[in-house]
N, CA, C, O and CB atoms as a CASP TS submission, in Angstrom:
PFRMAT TS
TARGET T0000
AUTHOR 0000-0000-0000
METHOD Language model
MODEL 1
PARENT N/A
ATOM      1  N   UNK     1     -43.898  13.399 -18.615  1.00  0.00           N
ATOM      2  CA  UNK     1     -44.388  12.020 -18.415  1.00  0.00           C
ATOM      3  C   UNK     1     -43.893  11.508 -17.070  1.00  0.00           C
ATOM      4  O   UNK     1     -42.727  11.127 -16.962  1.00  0.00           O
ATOM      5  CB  UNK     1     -43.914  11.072 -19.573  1.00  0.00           C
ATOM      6  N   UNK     2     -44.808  11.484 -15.955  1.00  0.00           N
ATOM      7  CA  UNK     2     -44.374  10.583 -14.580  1.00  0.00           C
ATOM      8  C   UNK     2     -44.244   9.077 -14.933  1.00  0.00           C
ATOM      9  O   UNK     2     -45.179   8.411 -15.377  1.00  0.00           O
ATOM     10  CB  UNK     2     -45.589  10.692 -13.295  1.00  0.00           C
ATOM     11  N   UNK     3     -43.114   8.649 -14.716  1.00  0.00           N
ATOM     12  CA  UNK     3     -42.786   7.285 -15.015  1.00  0.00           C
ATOM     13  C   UNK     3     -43.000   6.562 -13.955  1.00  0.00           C
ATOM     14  O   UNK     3     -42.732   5.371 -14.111  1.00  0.00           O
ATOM     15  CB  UNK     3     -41.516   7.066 -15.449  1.00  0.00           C
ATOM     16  N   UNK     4     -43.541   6.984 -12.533  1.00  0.00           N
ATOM     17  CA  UNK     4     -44.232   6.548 -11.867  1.00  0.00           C
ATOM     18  C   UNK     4     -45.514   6.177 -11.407  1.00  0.00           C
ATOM     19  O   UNK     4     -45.969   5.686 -10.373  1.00  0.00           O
ATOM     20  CB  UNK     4     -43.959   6.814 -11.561  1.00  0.00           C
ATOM     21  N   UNK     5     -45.959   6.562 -12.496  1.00  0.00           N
ATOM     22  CA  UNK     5     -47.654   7.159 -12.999  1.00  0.00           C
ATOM     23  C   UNK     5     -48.664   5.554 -12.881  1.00  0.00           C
ATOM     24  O   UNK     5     -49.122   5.568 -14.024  1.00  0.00           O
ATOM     25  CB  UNK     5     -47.641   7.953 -15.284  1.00  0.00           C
ATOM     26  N   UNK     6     -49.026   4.758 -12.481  1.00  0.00           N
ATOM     27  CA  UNK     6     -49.726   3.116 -12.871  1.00  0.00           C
ATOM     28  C   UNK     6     -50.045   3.277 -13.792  1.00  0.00           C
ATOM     29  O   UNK     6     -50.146   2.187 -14.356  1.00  0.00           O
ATOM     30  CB  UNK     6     -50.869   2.400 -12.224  1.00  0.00           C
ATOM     31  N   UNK     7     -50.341   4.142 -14.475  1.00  0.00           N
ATOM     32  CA  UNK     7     -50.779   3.516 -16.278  1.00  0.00           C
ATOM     33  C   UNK     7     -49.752   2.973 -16.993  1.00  0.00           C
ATOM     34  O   UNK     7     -49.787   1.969 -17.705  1.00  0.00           O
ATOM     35  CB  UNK     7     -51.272   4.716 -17.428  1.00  0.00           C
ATOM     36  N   UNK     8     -48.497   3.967 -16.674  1.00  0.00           N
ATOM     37  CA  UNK     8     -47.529   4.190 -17.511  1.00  0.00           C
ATOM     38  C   UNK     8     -46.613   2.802 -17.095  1.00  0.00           C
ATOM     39  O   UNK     8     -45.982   2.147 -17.924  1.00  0.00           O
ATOM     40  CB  UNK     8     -46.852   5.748 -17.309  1.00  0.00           C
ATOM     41  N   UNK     9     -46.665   2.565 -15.956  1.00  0.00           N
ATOM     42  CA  UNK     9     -46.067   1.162 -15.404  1.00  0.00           C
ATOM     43  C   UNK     9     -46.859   0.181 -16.266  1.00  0.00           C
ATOM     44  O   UNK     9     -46.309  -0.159 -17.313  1.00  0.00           O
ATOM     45  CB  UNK     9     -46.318   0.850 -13.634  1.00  0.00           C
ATOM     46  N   UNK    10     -47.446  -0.066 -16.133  1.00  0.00           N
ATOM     47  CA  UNK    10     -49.011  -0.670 -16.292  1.00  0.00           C
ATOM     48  C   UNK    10     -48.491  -0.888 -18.013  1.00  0.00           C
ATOM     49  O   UNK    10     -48.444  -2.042 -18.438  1.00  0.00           O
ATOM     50  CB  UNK    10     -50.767   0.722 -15.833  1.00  0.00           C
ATOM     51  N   UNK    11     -48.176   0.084 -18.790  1.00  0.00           N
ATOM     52  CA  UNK    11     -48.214  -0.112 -20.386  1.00  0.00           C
ATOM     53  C   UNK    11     -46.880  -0.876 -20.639  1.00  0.00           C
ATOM     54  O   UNK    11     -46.659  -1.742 -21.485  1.00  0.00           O
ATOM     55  CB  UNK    11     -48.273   1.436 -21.323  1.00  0.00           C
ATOM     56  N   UNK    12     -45.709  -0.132 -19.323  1.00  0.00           N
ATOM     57  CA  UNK    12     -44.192  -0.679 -19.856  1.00  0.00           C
ATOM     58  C   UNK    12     -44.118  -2.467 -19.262  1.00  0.00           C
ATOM     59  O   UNK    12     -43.198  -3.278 -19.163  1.00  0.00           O
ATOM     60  CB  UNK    12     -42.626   0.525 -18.923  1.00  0.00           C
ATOM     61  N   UNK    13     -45.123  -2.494 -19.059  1.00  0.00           N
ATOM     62  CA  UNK    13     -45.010  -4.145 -18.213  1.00  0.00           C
ATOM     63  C   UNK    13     -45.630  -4.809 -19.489  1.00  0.00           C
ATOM     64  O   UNK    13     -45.169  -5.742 -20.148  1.00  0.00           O
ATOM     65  CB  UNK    13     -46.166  -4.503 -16.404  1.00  0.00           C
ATOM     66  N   UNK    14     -46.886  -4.041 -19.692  1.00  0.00           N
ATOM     67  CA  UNK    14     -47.539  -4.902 -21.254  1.00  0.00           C
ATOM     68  C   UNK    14     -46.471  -4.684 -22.558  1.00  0.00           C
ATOM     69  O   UNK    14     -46.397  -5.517 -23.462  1.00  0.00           O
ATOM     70  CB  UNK    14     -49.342  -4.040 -21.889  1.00  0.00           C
ATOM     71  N   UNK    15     -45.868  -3.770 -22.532  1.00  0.00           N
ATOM     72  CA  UNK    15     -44.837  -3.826 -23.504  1.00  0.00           C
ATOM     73  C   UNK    15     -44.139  -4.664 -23.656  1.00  0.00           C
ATOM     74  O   UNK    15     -44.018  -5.490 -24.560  1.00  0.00           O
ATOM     75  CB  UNK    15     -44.159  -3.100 -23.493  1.00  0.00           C
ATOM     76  N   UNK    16     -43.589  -4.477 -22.682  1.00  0.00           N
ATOM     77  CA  UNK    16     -42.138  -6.027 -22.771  1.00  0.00           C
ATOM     78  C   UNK    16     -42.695  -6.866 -22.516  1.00  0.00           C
ATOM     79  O   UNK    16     -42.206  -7.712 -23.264  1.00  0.00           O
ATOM     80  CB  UNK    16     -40.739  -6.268 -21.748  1.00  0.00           C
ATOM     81  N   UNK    17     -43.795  -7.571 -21.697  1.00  0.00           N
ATOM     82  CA  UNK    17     -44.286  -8.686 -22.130  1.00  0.00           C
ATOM     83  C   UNK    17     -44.933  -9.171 -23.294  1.00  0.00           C
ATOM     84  O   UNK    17     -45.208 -10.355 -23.491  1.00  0.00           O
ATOM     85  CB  UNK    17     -44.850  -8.887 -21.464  1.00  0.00           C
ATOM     86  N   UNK    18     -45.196  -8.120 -24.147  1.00  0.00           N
ATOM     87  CA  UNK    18     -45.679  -8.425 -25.742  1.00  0.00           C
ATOM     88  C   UNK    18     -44.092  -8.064 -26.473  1.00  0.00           C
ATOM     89  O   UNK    18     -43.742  -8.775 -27.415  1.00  0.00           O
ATOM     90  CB  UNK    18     -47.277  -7.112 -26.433  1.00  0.00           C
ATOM     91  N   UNK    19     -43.586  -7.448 -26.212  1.00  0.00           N
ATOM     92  CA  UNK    19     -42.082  -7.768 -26.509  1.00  0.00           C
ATOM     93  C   UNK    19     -41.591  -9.300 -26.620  1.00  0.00           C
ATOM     94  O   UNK    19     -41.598  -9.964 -27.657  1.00  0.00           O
ATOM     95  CB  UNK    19     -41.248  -7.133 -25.367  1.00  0.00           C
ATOM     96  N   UNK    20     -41.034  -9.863 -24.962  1.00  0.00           N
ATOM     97  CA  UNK    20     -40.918 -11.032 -25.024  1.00  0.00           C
ATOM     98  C   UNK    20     -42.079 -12.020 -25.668  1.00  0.00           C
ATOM     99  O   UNK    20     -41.863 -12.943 -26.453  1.00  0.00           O
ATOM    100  CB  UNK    20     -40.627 -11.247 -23.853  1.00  0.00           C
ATOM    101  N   UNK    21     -43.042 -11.709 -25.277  1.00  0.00           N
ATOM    102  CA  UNK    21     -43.662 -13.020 -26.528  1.00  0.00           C
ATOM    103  C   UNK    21     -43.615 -13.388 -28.188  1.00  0.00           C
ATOM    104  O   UNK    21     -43.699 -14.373 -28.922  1.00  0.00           O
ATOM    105  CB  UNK    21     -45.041 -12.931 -26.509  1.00  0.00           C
ATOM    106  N   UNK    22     -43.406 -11.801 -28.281  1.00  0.00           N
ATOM    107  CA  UNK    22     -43.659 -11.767 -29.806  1.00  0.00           C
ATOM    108  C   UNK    22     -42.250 -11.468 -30.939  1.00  0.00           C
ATOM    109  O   UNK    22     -42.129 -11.563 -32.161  1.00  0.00           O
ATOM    110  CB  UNK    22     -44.807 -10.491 -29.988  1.00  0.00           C
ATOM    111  N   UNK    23     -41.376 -11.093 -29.890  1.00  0.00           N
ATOM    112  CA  UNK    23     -40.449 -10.984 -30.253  1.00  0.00           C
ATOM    113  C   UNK    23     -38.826 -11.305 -29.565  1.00  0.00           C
ATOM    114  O   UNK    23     -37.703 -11.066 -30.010  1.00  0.00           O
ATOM    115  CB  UNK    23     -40.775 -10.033 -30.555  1.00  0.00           C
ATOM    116  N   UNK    24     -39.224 -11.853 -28.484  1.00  0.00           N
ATOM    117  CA  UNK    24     -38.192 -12.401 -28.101  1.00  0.00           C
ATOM    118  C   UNK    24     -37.403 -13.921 -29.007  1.00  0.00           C
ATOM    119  O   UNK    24     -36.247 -13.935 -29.429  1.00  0.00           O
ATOM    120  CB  UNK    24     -38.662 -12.611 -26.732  1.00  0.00           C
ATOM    121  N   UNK    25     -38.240 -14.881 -29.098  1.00  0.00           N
ATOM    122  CA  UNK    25     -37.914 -15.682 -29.823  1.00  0.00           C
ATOM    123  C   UNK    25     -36.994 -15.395 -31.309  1.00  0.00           C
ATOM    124  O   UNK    25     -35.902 -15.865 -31.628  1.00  0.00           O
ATOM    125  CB  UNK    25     -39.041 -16.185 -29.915  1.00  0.00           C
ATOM    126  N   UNK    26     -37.790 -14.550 -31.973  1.00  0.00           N
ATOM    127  CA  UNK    26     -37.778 -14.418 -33.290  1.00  0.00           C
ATOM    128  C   UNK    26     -36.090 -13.480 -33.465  1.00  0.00           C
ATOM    129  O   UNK    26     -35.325 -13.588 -34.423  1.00  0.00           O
ATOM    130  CB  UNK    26     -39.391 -13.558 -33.820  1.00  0.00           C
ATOM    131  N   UNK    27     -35.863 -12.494 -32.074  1.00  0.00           N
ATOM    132  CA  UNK    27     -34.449 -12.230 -32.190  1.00  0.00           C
ATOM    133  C   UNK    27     -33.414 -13.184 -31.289  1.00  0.00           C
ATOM    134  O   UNK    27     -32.365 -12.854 -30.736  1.00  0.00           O
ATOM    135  CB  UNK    27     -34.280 -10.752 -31.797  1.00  0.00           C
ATOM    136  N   UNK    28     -33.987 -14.305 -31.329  1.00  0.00           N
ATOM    137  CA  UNK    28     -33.034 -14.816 -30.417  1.00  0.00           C
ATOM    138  C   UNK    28     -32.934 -14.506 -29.250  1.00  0.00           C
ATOM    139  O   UNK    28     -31.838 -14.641 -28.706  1.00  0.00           O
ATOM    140  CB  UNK    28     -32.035 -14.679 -30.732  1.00  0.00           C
ATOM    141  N   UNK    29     -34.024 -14.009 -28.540  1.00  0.00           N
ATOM    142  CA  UNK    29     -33.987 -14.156 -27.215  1.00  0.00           C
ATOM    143  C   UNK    29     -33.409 -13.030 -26.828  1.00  0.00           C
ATOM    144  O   UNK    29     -32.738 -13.025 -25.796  1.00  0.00           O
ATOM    145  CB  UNK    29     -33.377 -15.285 -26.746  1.00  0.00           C
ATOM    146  N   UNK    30     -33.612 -11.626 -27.769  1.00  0.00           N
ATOM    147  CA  UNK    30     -33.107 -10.090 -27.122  1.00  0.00           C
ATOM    148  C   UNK    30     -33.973  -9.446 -26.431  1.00  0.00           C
ATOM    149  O   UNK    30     -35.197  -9.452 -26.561  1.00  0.00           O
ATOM    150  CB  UNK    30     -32.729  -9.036 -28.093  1.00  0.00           C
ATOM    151  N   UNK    31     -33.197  -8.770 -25.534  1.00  0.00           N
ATOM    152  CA  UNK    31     -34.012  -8.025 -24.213  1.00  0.00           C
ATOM    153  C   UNK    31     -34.513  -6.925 -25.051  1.00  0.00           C
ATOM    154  O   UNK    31     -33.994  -6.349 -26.007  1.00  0.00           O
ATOM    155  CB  UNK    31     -32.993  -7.412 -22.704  1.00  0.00           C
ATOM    156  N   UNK    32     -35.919  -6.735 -24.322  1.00  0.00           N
ATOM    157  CA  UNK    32     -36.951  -5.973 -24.685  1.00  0.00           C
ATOM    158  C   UNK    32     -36.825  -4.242 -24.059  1.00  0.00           C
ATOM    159  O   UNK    32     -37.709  -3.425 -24.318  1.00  0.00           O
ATOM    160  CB  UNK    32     -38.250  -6.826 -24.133  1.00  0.00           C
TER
END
């Protein structure tokens, strides 16, 4: 897996930003 790859950037950015939305709150504000 190239972790430099733009998709793969591209998914870990939508991750933690659906992280922080959806679950940041709900743990109190834990890093994603």
């Amino acid at each position: 897996l190239n972790k430099s790859d733009p998709a793969f950037i591209k998914g870990e950015q939508d991750r933690k930003k659906w992280c922080r939305l959806n679950l940041g709150p709900a743990w109190g504000g834990r890093t994603c």
